[in-house]
N, C-alpha and C positions, 0 to 999 in steps of 0.2 A: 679370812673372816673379819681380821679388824676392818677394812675399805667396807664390807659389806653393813657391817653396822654404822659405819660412822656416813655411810650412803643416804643407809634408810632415816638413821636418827634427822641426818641435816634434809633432807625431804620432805619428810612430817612436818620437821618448825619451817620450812619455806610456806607450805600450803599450809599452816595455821595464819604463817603470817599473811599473807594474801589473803584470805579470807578475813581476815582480823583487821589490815590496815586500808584494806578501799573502802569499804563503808564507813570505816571512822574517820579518813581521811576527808571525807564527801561530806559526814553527820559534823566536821568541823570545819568545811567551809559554808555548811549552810548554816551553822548555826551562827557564827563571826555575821555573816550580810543579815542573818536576825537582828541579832543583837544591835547592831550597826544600825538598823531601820529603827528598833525599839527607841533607842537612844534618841535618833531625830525625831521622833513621834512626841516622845516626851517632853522634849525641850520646845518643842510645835505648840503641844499643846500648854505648857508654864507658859507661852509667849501669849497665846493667842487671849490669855484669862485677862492678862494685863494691857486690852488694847483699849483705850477709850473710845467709847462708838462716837464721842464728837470730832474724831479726829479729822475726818471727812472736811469740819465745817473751817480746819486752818489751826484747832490745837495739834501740841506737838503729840506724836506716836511715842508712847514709854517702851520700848522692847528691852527684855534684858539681854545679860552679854554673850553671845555665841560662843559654844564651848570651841576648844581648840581645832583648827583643819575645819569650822562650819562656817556658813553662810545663813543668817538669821534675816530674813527681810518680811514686811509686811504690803501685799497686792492689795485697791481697793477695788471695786466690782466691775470698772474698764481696764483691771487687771495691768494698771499702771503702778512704778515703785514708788510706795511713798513714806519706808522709813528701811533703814537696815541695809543688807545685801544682798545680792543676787542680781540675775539680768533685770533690764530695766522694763519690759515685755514680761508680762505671766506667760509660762510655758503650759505645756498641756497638764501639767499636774496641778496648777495652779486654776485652769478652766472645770477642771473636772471638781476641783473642793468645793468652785461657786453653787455647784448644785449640790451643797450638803453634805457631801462626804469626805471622809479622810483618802487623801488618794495619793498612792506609793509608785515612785519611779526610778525608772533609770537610765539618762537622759544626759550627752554630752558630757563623758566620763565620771556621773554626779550620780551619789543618791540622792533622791528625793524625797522629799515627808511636806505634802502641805495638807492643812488643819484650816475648815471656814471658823471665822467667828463671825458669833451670830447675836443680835439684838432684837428683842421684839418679834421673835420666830421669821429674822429676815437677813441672810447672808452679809453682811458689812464688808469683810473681807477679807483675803486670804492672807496666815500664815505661811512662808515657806521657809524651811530648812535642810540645807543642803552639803553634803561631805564629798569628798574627791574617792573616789572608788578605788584609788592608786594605794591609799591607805586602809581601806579593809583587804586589799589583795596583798599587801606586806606582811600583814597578819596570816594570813591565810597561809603563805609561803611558809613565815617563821615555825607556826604550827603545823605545816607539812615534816618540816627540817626537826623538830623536833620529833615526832613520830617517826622519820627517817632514822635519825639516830638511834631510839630508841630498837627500832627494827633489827638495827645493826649489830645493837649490841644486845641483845637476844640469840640471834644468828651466832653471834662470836661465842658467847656461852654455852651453846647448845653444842657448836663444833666440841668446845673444851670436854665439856660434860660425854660430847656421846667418844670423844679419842679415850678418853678416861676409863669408860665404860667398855668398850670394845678389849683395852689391854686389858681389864679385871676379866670381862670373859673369856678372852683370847687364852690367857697365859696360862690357866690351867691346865687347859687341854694343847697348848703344844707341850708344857711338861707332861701332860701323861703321854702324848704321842715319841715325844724322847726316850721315856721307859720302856714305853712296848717295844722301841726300834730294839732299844738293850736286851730286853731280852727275848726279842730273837735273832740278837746276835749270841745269845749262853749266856749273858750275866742272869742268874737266877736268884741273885742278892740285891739284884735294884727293886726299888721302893717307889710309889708314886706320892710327892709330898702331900699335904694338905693346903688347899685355897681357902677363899673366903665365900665360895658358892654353894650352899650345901646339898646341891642334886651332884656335881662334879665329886663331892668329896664323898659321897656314898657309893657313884661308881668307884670311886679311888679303893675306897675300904675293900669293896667288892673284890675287885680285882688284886687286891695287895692279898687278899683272905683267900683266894683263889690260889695267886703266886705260893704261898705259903704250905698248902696243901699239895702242891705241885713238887715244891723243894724239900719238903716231908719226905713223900713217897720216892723222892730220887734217893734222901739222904736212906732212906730205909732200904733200897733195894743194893745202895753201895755197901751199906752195911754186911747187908749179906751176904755179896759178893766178896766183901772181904773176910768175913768169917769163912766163907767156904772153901773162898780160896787159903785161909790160913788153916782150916783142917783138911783139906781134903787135897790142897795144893797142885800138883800136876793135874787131875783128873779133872780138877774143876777151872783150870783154869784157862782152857779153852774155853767151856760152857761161859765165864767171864765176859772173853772178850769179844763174842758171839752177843751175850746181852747187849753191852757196851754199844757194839756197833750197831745193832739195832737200834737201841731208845736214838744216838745220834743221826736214824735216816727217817725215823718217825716224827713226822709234820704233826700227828692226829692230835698229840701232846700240847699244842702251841696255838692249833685252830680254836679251840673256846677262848683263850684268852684274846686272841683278834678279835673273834665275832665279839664278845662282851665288851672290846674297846668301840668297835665301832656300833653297835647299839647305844653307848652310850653318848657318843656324838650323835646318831642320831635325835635321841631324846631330847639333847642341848636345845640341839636345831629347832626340836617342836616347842622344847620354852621359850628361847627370844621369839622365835614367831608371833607367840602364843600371848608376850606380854607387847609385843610391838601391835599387835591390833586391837587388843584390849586397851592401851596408849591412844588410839586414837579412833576408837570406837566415839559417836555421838550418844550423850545422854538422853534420857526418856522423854519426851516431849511436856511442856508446858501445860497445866490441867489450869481451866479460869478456876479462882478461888476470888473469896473476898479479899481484896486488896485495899479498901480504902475507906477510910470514916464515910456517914451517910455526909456528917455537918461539912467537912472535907471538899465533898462532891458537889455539896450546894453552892459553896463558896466560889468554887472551879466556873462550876454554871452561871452563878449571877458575872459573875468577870467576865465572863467569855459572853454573853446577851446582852448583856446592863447597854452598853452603849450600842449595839444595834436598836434595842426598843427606842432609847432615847433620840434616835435621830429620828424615829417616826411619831416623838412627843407623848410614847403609849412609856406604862411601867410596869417594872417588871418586880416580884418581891418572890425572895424564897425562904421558908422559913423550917424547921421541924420543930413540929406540937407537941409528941410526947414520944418519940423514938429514943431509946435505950443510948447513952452517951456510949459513945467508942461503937456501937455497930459496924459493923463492916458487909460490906456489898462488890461484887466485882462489879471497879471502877470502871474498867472501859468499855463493857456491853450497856450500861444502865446509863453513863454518861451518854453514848449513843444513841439511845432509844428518847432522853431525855433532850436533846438538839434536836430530833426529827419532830420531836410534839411542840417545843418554841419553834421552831422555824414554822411547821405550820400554824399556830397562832398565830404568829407575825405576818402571815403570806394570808389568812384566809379570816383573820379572827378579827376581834376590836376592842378596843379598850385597855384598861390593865388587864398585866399576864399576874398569876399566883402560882403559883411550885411549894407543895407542900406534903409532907411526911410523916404521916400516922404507923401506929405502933398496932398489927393486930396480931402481938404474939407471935405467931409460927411464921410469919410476914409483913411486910414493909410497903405500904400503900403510897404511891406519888402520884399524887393529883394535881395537872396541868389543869388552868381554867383561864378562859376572859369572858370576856361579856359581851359577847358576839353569839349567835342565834347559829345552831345546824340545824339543817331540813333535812342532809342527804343520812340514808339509811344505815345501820350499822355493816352489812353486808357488804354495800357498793363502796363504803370510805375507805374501806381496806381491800377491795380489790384490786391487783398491779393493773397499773397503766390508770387506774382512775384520777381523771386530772386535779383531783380538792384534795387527793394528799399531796403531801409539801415534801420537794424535795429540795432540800436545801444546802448549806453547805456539805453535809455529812453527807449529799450524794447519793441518799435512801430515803426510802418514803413509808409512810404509814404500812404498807404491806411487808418491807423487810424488818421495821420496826416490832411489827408482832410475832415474828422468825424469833428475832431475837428473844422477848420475850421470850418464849416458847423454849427456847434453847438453857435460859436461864432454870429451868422448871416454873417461870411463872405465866403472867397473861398482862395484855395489855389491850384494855375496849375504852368502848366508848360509853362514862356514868353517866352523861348525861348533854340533853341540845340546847338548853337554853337555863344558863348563860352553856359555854360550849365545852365538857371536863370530861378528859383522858383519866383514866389511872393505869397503872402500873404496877401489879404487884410482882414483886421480889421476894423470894425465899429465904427467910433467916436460918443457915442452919446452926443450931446449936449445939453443945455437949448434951448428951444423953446416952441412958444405960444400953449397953449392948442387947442388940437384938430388938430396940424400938426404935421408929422413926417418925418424924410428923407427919402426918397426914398428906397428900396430895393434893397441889392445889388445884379445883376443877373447876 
């Protein structure tokens, strides 16, 4: 029985850990060549603020100093080097910034991060910075080995804990199995001690409460025998050893106390089972709840837009007018829903974008707006495959947009064509008395 629990115990923690350490393994090396791009992004972009656009005409390029393992150089628009380092040729990340955009590579064992600077809404030229890939992958390794280690010595614990665990359960029950061998070999005076398990120690009692009743009735029937045999002497003391030899060839005496040993292993058997799958049963699943401030969420959203809109010279502003501080709304459907309504302003709209957050009590109104004119109908904007909803980087579009919605308990239309505004409403739910609830939003 020990081997079999200390089987199952180191089984469980193997498939916890496999299931525990590849994806964390994978969520830390993407997250290290994140980071690692963030880093060159950043320092791209602190270069690119301090280029003088005269530098063209023969003044010197200011760059500042390339953090450690980079490569800080400044391209100008025949993507020649003309301060800093890196190849003397712009590379294709370097071609791809002159049209406007930040553009991320990975490119003759280098990351890449090059940043246009721009003058007069006209590309001057490119920042690049660049790290040896040799060095996010050290990292990468180290934090492998570290998750390795720690793996190991979980596993080593786990063996400790479950050999530990196994003699705690084991040792009772081969002492009561000791006992019962005794007494049926005739010790009618052994005892099954007490453990520290206390289903074990209730068979014990059982069975010790049983033996007792058993050594009762022997002790009472020798009694007799001897009183009878000491008055009635000869006559009885045939009849004596006639009992005698009987109770000695009688088994039927001895079988309750077998079956009650063995029902009680069995029972054992049904707790560890019984706690070995509750051990590694999964819990309940995941309900969406509000998870995150509304003000939280805006922030998120201008960060993650602000510089999309700004490389197409449109603005973006988000604000909350009079929503309740600390509201909370589930963050990741409404963030969703709210990337599908930017993205299509940005793909279909014009002018500035607004993202704004009124307060109606039992709900949470988020009104996307620019200043761009719709003509197509509320019906055909959200039907799937209709080509004017936007599908952007979230990979959904105005029709799985209103899913969601819908999912949240709220609604997502369209207020109005011209200038061109989305809402969104969202359910606040609040504390309130048992047995009311707000109203339904239709």
């Amino acid at each position: 029985m020990r081997q079999r629990v200390v089987r199952v115990a180191v089984t469980a923690v193997l498939v916890a850990l496999l299931l525990l350490a590849i994806p964390l393994a994978l969520a830390i090396r993407s997250s290290l060549y994140a980071d690692q791009r963030d880093t060159l992004e950043r320092a791209a972009l602190a270069a690119a603020v301090r280029v003088n656009p005269d530098y063209r005409t023969g003044d010197p390029a200011e760059l500042p100093s390339p953090g450690a393992g980079e490569r800080l150089g400044l391209y100008d628009p025949e993507l020649a080097l003309r301060a800093g380092g890196g190849p003397r040729s712009g590379d294709a990340a370097v071609r791809r910034a002159l049209r406007g955009v930040i553009a991320r590579d990975r490119t003759g064992g280098e990351l890449v991060v090059a940043v246009p600077v721009s003058h007069a809404e006209e590309v001057i030229g490119v920042v690049r910075v660049s790290s040896a890939v040799s060095a996010v992958r050290d990292r990468v390794l180290l934090g492998w080995a570290a998750l390795l280690g720690a793996a190991v010595l979980a596993l080593t614990v786990a063996v400790l804990v479950a050999r530990r665990q196994a003699r705690v359960l084991a040792a009772p029950l081969e002492d009561l199995s000791r006992h019962c061998r005794a007494v049926t070999e005739g010790d009618l005076t052994a005892r099954a001690a007490p453990s520290t398990i206390a289903e074990i120690d209730q068979v014990a009692r059982t069975h010790n409460d049983m033996l007792h009743s058993l050594s009762e009735l022997l002790r009472h029937e020798r009694d007799f025998t001897a009183n009878a045999s000491h008055q009635l002497r000869t006559p009885l003391t045939g009849l004596q050893l006639t009992l005698e030899a009987g109770l000695a060839q009688d088994d039927d005496r001895l079988r309750p106390v077998l079956e009650e040993a063995l029902a009680a292993t069995r029972r054992l058997h049904h707790t560890v089972e019984e706690v070995l799958r509750l051990a590694g049963s999964p819990g309940p699943p995941h309900r969406t709840v509000p998870d995150r401030p509304v003000a939280r969420l805006l922030e998120e959203t201008e960060e993650r837009w602000h510089g999309l809109f700004a490389q197409d010279g449109r603005r973006l502003d988000c604000a909350v007018q009079d929503a309740p501080a600390g509201v909370r709304v589930p963050g990741g459907p409404v963030a969703e829903i709210l990337g599908v309504l930017l993205d299509n302003a940005r793909t279909h709209g014009h002018g500035s974008v607004r993202v704004a957050v009124r307060d109606l009590d039992d709900a949470l109104a988020f009104d996307v707006a620019d200043e761009g004119t719709l003509r197509t109908g509320p019906a055909r904007l959200f039907a799937r495959g209709h080509t004017g909803a936007g599908t952007g980087g979230t990979g959904i579009g105005l029709a799985l947009a209103r899913d969601l919605a819908v999912s949240l308990g709220g609604r997502l239309f369209l207020a109005g064509g011209d200038p061109t505004t989305f809402t969104l409403l969202v359910p606040v739910r609040q504390e309130e008395p048992a047995g009311q609830s707000g109203p339904p939003l239709g």
